[in-house]
Backbone as JSON Lines, residues from 0, in Angstrom:
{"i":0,"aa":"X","n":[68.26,128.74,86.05],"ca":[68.19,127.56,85.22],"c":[68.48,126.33,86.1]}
{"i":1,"aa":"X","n":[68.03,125.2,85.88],"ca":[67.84,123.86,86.77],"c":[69.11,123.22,86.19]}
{"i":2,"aa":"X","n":[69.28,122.77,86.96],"ca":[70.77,121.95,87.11],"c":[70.61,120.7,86.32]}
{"i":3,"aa":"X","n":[71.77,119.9,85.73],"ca":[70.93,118.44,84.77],"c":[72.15,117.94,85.97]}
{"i":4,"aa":"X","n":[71.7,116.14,86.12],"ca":[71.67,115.56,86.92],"c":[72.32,114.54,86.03]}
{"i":5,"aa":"X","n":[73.96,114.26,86.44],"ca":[74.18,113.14,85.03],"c":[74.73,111.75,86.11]}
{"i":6,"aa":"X","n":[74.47,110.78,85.37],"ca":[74.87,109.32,85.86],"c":[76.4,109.43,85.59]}
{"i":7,"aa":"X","n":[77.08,108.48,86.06],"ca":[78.25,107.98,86.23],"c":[78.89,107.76,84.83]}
{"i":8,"aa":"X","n":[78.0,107.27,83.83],"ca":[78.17,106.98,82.8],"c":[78.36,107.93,81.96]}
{"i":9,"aa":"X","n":[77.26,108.9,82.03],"ca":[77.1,110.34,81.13],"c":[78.25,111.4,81.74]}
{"i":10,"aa":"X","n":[79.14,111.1,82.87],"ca":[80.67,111.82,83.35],"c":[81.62,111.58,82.74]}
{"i":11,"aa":"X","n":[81.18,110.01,82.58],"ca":[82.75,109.13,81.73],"c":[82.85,109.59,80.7]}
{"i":12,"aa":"X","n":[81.49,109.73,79.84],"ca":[81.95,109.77,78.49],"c":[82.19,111.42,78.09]}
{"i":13,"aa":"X","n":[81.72,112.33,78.95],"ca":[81.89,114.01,78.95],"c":[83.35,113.79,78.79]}
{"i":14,"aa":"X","n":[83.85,113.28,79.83],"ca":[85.4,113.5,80.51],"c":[86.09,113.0,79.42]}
{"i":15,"aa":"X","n":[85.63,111.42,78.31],"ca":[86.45,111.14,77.63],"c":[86.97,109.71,78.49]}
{"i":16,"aa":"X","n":[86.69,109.11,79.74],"ca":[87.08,108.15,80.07],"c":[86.54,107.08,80.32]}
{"i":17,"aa":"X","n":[87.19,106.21,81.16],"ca":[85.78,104.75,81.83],"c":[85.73,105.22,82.47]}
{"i":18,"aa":"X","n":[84.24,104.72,82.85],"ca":[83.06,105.08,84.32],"c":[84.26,104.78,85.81]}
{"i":19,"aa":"X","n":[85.86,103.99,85.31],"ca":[85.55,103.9,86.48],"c":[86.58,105.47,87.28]}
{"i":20,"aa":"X","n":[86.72,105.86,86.44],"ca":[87.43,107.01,87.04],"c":[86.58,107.87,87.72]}
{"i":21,"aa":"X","n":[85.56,108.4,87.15],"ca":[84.55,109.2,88.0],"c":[83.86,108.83,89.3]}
{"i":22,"aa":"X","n":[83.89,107.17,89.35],"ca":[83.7,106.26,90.3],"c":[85.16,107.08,91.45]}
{"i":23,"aa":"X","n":[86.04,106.99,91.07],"ca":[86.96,107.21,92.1],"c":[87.22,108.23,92.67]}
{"i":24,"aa":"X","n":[87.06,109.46,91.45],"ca":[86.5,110.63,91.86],"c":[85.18,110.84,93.34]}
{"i":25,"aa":"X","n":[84.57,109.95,92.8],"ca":[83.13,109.94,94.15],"c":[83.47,109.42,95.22]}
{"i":26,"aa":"X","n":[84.33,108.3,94.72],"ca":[84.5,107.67,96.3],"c":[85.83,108.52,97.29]}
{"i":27,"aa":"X","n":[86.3,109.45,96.51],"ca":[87.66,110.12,97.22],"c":[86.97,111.29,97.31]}
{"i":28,"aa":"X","n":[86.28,111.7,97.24],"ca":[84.96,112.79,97.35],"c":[85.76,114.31,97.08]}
{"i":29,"aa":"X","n":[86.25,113.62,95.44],"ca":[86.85,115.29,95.14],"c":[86.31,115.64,94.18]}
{"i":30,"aa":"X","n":[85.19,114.85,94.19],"ca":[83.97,115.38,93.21],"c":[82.55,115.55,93.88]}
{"i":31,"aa":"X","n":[81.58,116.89,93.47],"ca":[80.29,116.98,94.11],"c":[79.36,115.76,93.86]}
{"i":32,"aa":"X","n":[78.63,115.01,93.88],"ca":[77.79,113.89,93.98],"c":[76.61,114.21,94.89]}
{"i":33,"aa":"X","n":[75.86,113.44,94.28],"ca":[74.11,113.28,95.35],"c":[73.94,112.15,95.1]}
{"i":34,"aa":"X","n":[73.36,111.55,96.39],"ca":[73.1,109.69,96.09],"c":[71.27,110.46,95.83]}
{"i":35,"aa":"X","n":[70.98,109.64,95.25],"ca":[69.38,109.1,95.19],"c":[68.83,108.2,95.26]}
{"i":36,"aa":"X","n":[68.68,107.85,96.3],"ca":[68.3,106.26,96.94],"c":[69.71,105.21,97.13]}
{"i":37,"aa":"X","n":[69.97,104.76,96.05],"ca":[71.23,103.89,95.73],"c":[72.37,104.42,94.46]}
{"i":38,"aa":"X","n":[71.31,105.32,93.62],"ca":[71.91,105.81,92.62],"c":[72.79,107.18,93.01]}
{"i":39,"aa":"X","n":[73.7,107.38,92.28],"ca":[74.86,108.16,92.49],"c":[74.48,109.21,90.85]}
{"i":40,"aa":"X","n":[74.14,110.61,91.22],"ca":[74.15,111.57,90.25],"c":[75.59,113.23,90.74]}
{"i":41,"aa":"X","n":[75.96,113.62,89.69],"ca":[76.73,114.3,89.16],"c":[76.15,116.02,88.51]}
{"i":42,"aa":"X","n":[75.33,116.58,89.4],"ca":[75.47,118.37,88.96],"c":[76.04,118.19,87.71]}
{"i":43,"aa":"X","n":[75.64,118.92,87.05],"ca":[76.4,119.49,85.56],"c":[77.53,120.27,86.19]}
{"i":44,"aa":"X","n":[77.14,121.04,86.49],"ca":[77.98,122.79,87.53],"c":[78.97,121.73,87.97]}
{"i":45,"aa":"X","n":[78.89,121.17,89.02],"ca":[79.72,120.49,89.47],"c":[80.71,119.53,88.81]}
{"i":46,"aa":"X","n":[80.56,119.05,87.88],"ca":[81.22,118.54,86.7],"c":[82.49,119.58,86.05]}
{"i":47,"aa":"X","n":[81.38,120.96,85.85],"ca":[82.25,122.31,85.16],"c":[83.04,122.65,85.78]}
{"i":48,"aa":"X","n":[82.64,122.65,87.36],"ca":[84.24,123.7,88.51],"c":[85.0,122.4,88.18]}
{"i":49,"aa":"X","n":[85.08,121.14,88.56],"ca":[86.07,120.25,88.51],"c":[87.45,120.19,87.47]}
{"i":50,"aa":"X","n":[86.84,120.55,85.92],"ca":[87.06,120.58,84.94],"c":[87.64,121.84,85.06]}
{"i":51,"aa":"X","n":[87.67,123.09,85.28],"ca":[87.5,124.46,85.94],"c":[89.14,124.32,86.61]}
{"i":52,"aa":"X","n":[88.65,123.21,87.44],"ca":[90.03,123.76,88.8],"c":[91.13,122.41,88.2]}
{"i":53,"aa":"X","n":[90.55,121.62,87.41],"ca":[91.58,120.98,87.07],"c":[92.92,121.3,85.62]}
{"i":54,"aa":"X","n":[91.98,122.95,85.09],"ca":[92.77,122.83,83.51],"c":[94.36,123.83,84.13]}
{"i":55,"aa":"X","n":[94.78,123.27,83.29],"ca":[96.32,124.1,83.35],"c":[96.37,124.93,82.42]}
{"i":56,"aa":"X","n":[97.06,126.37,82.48],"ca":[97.35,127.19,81.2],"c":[98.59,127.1,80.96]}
{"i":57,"aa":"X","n":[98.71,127.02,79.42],"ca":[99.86,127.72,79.14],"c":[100.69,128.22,79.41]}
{"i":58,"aa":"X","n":[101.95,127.97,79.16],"ca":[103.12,129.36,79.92],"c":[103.26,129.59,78.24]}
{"i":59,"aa":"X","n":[103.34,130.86,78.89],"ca":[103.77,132.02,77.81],"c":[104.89,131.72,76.83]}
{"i":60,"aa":"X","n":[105.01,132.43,76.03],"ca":[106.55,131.6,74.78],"c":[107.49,131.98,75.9]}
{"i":61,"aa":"X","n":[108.6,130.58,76.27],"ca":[109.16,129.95,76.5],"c":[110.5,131.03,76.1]}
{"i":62,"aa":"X","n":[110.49,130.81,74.49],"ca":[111.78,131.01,74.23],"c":[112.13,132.55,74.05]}
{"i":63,"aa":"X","n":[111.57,133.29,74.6],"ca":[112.21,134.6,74.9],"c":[112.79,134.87,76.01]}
{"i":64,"aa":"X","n":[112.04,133.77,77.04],"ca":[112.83,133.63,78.69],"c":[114.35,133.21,78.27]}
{"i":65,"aa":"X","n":[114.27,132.09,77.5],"ca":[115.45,131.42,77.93],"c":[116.79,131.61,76.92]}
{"i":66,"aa":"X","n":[117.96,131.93,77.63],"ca":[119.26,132.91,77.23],"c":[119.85,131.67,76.37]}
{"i":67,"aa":"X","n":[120.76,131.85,75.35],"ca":[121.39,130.54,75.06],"c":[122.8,131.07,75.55]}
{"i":68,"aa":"X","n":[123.63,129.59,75.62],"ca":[124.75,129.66,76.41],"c":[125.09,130.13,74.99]}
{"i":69,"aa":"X","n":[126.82,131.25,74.92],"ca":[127.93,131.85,73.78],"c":[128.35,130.64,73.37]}
């Protein structure tokens, strides 16, 4: 299946933020990017690992770890 190719704009609003975060993302290059001519596009895939390597899980219930003081 072919990859979709999203603008700067169509990242922001996936992600939930302003364009200009994904902007900073590109320019600190801890995001995949392709220029096209002048224009700056965004892999879908590449969008997903980001999202991927950025989620945190859960810790497990908490309160069976922890002892209370007598």
């Amino acid at each position: 299946m072919a990859d979709r190719y999203l603008t700067v704009a169509q990242v922001a609003e996936l992600l939930g933020t302003t364009e200009r975060f994904p902007r900073r993302l590109i320019a600190e290059r801890r995001i995949v990017f392709v220029r096209v001519g002048r224009h700056v596009r965004n892999p879908e895939s590449a969008l997903n690992a980001f999202i991927d390597a950025n989620t945190v899980q859960p810790i497990g219930d908490r309160r069976s770890s922890l002892r209370r003081a007598a």
